[in-house]
MIDOSE-1310 file (N, C-alpha, C; in nm, 2 decimals, decimal comma, always signed):
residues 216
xxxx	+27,34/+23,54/+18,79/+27,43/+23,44/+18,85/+27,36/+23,32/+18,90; +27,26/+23,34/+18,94/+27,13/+23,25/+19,00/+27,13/+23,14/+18,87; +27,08/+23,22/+18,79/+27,06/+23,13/+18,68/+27,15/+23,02/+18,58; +27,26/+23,07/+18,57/+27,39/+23,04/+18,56/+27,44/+22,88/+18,66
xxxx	+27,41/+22,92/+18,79/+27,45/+22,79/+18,87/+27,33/+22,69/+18,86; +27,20/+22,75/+18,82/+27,11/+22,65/+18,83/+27,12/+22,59/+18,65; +27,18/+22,61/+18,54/+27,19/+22,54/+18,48/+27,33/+22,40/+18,51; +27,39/+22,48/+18,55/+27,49/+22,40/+18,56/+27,52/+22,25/+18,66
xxxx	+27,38/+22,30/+18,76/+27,35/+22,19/+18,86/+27,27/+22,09/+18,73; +27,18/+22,13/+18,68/+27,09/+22,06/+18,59/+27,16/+21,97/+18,50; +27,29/+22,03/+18,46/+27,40/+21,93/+18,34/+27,47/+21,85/+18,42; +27,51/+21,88/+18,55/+27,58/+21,75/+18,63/+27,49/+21,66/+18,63
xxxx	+27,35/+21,72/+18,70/+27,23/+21,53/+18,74/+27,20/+21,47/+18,60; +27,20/+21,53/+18,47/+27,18/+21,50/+18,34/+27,29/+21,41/+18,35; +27,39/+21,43/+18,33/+27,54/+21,32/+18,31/+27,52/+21,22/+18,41; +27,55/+21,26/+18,56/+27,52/+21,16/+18,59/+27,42/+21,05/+18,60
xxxx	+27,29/+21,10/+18,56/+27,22/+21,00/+18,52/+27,22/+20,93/+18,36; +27,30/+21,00/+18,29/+27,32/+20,92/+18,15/+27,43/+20,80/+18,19; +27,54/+20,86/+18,29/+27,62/+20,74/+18,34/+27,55/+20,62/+18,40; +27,47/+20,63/+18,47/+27,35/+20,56/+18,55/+27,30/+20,42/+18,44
xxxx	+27,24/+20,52/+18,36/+27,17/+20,40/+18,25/+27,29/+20,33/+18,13; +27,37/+20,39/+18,12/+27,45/+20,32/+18,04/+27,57/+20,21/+18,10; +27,57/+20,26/+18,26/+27,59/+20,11/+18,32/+27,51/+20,01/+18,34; +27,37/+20,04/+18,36/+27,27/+19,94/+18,34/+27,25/+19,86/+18,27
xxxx	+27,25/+19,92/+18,13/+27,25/+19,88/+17,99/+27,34/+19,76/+17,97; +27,44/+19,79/+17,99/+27,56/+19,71/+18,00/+27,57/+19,57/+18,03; +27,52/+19,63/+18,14/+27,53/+19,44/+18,25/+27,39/+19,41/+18,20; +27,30/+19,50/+18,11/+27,17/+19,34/+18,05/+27,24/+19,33/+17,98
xxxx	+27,32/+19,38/+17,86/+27,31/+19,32/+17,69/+27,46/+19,24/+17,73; +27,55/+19,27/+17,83/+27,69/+19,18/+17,87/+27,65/+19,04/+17,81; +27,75/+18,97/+17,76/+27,72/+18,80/+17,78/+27,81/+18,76/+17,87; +27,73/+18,66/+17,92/+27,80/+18,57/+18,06/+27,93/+18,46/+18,05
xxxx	+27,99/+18,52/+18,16/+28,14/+18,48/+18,16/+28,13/+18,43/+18,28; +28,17/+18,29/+18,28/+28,19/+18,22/+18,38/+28,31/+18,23/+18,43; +28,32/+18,21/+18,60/+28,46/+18,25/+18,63/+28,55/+18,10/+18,61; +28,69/+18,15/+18,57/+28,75/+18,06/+18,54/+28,78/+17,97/+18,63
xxxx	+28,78/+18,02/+18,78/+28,82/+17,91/+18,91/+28,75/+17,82/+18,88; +28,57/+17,83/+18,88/+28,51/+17,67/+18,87/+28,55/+17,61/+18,75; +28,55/+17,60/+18,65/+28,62/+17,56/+18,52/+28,75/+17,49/+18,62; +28,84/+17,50/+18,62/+28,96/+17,45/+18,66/+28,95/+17,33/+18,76
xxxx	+28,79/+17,31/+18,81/+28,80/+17,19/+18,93/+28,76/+17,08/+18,83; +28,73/+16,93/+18,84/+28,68/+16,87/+18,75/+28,52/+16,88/+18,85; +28,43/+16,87/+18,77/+28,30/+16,84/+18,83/+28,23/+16,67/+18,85; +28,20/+16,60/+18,94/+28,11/+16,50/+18,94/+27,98/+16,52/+18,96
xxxx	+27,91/+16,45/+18,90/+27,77/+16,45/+18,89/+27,70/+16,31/+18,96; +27,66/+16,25/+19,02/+27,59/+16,13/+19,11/+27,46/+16,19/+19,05; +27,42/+16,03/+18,99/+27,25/+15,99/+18,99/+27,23/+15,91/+19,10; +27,15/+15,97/+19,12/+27,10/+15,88/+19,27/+26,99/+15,79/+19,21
xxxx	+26,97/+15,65/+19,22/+26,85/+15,59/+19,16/+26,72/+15,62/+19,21; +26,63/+15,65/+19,13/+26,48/+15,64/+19,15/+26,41/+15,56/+19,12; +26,26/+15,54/+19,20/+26,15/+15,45/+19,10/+26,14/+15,48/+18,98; +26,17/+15,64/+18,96/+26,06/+15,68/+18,81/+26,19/+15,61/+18,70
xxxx	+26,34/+15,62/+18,74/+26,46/+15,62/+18,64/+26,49/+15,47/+18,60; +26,42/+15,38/+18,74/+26,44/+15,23/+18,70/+26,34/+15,17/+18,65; +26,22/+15,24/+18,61/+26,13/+15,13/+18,54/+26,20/+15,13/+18,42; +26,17/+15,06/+18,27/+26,16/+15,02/+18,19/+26,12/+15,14/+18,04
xxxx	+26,13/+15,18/+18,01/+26,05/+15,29/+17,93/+25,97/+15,18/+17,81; +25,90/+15,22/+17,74/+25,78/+15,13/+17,72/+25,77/+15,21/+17,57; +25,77/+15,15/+17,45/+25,80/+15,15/+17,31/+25,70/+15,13/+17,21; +25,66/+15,23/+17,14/+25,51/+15,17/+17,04/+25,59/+15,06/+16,97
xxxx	+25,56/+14,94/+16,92/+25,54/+14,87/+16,81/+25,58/+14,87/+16,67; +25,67/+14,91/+16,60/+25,66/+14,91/+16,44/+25,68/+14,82/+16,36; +25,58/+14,81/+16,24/+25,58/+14,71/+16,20/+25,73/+14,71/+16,11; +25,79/+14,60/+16,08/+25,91/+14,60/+16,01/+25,91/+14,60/+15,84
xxxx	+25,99/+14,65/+15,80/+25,99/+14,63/+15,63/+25,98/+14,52/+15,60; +26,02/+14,39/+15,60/+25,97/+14,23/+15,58/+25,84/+14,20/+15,62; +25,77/+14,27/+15,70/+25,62/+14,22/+15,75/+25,56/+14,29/+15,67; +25,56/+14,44/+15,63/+25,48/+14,51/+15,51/+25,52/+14,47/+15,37
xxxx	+25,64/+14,40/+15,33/+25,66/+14,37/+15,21/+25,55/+14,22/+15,18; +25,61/+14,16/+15,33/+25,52/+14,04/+15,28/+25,36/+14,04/+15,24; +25,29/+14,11/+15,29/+25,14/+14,17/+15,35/+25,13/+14,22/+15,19; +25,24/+14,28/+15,13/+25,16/+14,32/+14,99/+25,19/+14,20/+14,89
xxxx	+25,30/+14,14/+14,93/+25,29/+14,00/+14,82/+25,19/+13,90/+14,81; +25,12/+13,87/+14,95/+24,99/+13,81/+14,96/+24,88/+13,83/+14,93; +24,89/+14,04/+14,87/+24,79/+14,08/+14,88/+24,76/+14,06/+14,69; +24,91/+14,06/+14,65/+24,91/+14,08/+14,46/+24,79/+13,95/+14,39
xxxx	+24,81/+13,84/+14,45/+24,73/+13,70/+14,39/+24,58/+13,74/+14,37; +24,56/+13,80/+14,48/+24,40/+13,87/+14,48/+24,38/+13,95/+14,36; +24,44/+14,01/+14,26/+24,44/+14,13/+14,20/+24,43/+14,03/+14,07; +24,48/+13,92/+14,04/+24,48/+13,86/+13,93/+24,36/+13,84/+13,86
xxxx	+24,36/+13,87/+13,74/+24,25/+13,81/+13,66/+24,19/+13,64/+13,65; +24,11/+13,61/+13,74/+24,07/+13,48/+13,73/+24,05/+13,39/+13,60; +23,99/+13,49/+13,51/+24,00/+13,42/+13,34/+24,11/+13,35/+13,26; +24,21/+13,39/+13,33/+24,36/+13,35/+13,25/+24,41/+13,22/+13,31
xxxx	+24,36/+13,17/+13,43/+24,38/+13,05/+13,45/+24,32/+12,90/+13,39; +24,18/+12,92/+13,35/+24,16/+12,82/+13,30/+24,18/+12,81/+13,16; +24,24/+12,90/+13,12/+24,31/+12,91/+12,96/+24,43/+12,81/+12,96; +24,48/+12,85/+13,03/+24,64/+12,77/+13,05/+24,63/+12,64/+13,03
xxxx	+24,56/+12,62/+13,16/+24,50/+12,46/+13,19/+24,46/+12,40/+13,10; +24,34/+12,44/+13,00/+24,35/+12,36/+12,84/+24,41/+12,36/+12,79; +24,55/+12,50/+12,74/+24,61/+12,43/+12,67/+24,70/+12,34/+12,69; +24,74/+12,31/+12,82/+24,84/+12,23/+12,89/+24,74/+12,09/+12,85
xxxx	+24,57/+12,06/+12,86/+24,56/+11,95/+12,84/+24,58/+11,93/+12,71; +24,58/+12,00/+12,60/+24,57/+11,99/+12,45/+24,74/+11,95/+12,44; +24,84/+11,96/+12,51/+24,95/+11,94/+12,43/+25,01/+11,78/+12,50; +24,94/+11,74/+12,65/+24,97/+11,61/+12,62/+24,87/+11,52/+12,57
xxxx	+24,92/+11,38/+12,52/+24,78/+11,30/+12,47/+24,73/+11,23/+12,53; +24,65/+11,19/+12,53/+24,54/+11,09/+12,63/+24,53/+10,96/+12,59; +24,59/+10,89/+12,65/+24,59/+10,76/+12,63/+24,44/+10,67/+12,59; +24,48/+10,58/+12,51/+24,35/+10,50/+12,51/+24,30/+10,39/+12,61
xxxx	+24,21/+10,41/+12,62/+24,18/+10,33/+12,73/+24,08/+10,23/+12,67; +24,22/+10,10/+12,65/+24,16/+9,99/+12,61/+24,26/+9,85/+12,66; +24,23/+9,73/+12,66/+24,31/+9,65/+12,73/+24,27/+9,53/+12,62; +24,41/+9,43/+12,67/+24,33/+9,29/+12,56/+24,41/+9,16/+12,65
xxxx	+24,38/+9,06/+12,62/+24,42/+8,94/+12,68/+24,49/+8,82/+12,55; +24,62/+8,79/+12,56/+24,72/+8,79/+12,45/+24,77/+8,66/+12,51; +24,74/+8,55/+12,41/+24,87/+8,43/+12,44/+24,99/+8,42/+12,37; +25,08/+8,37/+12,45/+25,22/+8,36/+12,41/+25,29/+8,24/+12,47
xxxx	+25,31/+8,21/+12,37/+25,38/+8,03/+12,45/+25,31/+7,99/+12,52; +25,19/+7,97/+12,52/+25,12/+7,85/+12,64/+25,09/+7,95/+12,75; +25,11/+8,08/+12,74/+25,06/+8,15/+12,87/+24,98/+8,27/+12,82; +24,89/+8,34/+12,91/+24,85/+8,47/+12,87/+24,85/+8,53/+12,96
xxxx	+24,86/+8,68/+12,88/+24,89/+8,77/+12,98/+24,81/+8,95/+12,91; +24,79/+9,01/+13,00/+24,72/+9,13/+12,97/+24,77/+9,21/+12,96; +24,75/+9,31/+12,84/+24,82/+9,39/+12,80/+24,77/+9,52/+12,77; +24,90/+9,66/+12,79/+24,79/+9,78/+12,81/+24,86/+9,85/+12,70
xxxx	+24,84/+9,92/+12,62/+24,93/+10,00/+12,50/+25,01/+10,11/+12,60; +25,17/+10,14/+12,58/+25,23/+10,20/+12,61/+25,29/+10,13/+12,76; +25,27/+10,00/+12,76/+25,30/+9,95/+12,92/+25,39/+9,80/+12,83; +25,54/+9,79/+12,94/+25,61/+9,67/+12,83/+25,56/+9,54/+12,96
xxxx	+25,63/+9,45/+12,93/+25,59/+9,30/+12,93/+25,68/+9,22/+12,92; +25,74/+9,15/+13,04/+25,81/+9,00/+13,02/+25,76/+8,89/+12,97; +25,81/+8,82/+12,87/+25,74/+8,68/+12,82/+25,85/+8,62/+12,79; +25,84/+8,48/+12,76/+25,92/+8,40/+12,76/+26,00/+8,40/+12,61
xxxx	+26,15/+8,33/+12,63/+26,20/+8,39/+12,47/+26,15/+8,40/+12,40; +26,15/+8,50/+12,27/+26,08/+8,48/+12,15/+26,22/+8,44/+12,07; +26,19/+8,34/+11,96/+26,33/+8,31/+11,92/+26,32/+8,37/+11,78; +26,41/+8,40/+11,72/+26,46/+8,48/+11,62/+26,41/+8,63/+11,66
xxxx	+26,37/+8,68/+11,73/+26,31/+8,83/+11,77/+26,46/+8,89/+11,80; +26,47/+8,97/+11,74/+26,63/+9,09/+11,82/+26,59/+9,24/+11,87; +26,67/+9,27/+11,92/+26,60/+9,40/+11,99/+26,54/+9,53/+11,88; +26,47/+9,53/+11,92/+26,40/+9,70/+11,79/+26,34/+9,62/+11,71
xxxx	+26,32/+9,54/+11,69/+26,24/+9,44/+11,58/+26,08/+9,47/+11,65; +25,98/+9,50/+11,53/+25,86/+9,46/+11,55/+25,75/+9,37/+11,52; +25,71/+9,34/+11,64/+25,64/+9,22/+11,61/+25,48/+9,19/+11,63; +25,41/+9,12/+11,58/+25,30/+9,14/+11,57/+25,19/+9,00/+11,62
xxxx	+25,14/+8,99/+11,77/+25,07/+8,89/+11,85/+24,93/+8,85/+11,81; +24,90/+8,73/+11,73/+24,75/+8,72/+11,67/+24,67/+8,66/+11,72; +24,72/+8,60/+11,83/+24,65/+8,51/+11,94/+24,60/+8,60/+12,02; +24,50/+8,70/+11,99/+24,43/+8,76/+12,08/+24,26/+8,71/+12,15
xxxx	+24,27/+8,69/+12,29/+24,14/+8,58/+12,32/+24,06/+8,73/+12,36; +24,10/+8,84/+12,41/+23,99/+8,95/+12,43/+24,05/+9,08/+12,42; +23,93/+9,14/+12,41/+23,93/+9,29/+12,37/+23,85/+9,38/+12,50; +23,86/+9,49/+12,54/+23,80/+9,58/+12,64/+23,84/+9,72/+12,60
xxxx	+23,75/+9,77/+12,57/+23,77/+9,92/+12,57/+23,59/+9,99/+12,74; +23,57/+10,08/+12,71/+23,52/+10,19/+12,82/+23,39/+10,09/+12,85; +23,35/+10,10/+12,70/+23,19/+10,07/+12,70/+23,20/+9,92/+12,62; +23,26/+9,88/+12,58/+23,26/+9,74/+12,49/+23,32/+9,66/+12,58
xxxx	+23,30/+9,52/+12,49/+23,35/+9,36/+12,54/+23,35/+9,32/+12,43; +23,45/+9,25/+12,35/+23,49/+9,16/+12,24/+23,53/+9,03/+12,28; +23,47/+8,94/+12,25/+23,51/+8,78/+12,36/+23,54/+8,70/+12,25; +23,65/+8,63/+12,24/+23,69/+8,57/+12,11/+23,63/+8,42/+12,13
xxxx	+23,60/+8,31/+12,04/+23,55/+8,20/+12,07/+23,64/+8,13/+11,94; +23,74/+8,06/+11,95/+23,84/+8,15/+12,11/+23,94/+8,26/+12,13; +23,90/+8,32/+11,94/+24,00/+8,42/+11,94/+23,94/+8,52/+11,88; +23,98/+8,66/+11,89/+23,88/+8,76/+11,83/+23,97/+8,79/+11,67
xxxx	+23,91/+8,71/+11,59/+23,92/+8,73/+11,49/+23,97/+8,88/+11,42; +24,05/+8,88/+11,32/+24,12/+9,03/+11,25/+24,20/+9,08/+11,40; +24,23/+9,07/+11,51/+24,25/+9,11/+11,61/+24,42/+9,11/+11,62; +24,47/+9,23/+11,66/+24,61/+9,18/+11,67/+24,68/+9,30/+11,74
xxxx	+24,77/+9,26/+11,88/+24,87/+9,33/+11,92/+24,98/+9,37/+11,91; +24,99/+9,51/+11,87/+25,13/+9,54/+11,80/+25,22/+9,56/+11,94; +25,40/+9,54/+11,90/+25,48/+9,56/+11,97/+25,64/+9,54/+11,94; +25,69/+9,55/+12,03/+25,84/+9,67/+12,01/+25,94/+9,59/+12,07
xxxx	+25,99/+9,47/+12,06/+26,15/+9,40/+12,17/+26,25/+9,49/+12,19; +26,20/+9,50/+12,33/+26,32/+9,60/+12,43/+26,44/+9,56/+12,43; +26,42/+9,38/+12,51/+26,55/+9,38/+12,57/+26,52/+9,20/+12,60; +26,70/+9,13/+12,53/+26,64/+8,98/+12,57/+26,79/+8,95/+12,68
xxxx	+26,68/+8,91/+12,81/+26,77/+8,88/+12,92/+26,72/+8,77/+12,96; +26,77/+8,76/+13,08/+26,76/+8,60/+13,16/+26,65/+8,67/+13,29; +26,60/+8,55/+13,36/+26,51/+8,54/+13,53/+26,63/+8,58/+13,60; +26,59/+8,55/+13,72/+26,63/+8,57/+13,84/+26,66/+8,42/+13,85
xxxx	+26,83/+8,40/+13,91/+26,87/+8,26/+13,93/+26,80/+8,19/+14,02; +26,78/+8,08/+14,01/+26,65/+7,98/+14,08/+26,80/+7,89/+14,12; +26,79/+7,84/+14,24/+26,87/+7,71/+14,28/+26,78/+7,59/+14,28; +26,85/+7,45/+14,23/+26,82/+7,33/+14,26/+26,90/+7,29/+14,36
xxxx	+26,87/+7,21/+14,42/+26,99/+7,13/+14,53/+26,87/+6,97/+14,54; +26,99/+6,86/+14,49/+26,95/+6,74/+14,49/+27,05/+6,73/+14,61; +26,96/+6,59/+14,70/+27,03/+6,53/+14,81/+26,96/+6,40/+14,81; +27,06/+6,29/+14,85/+27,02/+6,15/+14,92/+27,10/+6,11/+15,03
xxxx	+26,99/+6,06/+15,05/+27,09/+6,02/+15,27/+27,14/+5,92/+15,20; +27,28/+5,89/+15,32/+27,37/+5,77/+15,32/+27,40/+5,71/+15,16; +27,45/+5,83/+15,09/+27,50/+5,78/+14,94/+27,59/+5,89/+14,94; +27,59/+6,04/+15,02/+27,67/+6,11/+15,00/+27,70/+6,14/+14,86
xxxx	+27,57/+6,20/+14,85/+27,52/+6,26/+14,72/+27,46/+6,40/+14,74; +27,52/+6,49/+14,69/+27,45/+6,66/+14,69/+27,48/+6,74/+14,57; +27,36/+6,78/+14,52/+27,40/+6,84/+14,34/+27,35/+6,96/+14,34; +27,42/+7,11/+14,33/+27,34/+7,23/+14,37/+27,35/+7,28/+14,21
xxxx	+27,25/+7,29/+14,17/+27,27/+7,37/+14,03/+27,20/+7,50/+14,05; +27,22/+7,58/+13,96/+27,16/+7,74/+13,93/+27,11/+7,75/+13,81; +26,97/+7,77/+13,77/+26,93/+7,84/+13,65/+26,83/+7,96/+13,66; +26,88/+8,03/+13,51/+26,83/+8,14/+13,47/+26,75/+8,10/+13,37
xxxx	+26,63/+8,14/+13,36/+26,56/+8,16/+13,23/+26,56/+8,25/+13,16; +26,56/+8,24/+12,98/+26,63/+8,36/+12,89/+26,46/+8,38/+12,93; +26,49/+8,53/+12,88/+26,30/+8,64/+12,86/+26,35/+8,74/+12,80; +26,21/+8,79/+12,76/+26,21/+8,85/+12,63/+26,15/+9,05/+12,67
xxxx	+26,18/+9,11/+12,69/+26,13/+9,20/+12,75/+26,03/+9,30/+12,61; +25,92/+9,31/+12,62/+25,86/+9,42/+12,46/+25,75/+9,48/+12,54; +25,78/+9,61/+12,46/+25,67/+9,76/+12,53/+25,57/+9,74/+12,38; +25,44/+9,74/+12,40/+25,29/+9,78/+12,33/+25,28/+9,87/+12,31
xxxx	+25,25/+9,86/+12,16/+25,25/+9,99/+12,11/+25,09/+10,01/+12,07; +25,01/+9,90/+12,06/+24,87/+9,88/+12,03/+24,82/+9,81/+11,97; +24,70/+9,80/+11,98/+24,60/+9,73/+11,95/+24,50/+9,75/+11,86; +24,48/+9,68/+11,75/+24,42/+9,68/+11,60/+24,31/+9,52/+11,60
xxxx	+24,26/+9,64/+11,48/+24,11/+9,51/+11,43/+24,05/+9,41/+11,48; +24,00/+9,52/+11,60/+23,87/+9,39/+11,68/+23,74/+9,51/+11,65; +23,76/+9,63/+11,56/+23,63/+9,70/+11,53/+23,50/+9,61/+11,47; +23,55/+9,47/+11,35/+23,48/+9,46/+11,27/+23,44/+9,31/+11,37
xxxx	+23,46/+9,28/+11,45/+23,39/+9,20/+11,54/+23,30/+9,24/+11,63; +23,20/+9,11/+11,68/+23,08/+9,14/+11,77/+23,11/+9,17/+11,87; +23,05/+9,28/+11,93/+23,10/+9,34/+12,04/+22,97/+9,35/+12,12; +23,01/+9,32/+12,25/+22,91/+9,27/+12,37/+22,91/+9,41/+12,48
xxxx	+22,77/+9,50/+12,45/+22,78/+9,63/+12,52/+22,72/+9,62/+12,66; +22,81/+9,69/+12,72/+22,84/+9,61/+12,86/+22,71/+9,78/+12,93; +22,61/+9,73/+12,97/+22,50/+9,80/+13,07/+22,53/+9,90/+13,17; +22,55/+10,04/+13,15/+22,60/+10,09/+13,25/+22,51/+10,19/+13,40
């Protein structure tokens, strides 16, 4: 009988300590449930100001996509092959021509005037000349190229200025005005003078003349 009750004490403290730990258990692995009263108030929250919350917070630097794109477009010119530019550049000088560099000294009606090939020139009418007509100036008194001098005495022989009539217009109106005192006389007239406008096309046959080498 002894034995009997002392098992039986031993299976109550067994249970109730299995009840023990399995209420324990519980309330750790439980998840937390707030009570619904606080939920139902609304909550305010007040920042109180601080030194640390009113400074300024302080920001690395980055550079921007426009400042790194630029930095590499600056950087491409450097990469270029230097040899390919002076290629260009001759042939750019080979495809315009180079003028001659020569000059001459040309009369025409009682005047002279200097003349450069490719450069036009006002002179006084030429009569029967029409426009696009070419014509050809034999009164040449001098020649100049780089290194020469051709000096005509008084004209450089075989020598002659070619050229092209642009355009035949008038001067710029010039007024006269006659007056005499106490006749009540006053005469205002206006004239134009016709001119002959022609662009040079060049200059021929002062090779086979003496030519005066100018010392450099």
């Amino acid at each position: 009988m002894a034995s009997s009750y002392a098992t039986l004490a031993l299976c109550s403290s067994f249970a109730s300590h299995c009840k023990l730990l399995n209420h324990h258990n519980s309330l750790l692995f439980s998840p937390f449930k707030a009570p619904t009263s606080s939920l139902s108030k609304p909550i305010s929250l007040k920042l109180n100001s601080s030194p640390l919350l009113s400074k300024t917070p302080t920001f690395c630097t980055i550079p921007k996509a426009s400042e790194s794109d630029a930095a590499v477009v600056e950087a491409e010119p450097d990469n270029v092959d230097p040899e390919l530019e002076p290629v260009q550049i001759v042939e750019a000088a080979k495809d315009e021509p180079k003028r001659e560099e020569i000059f001459a000294v040309v009369m025409i009606g009682g005047r002279q005037y200097i003349v450069f090939p490719g450069r036009y020139l006002y002179t006084q009418r030429l009569k029967g000349a029409n426009v696009n007509d070419k014509i050809v100036l034999n009164k040449v008194l001098l020649v100049g190229t780089k290194t020469t001098t051709y000096i005509g005495k008084p004209v450089v022989t075989n020598a002659a200025v070619h050229a092209v009539v642009e355009e035949q217009g008038l001067n710029p109106k010039v007024v006269v005005f006659k007056y005499k005192k106490k006749k009540n006389y006053r005469r205002n007239i206006g004239h134009r003078q016709p001119n002959t406008r022609i662009r040079i096309t060049g200059i021929t046959g002062y090779q086979d003349y003496p030519a005066v080498t100018l010392d450099s």
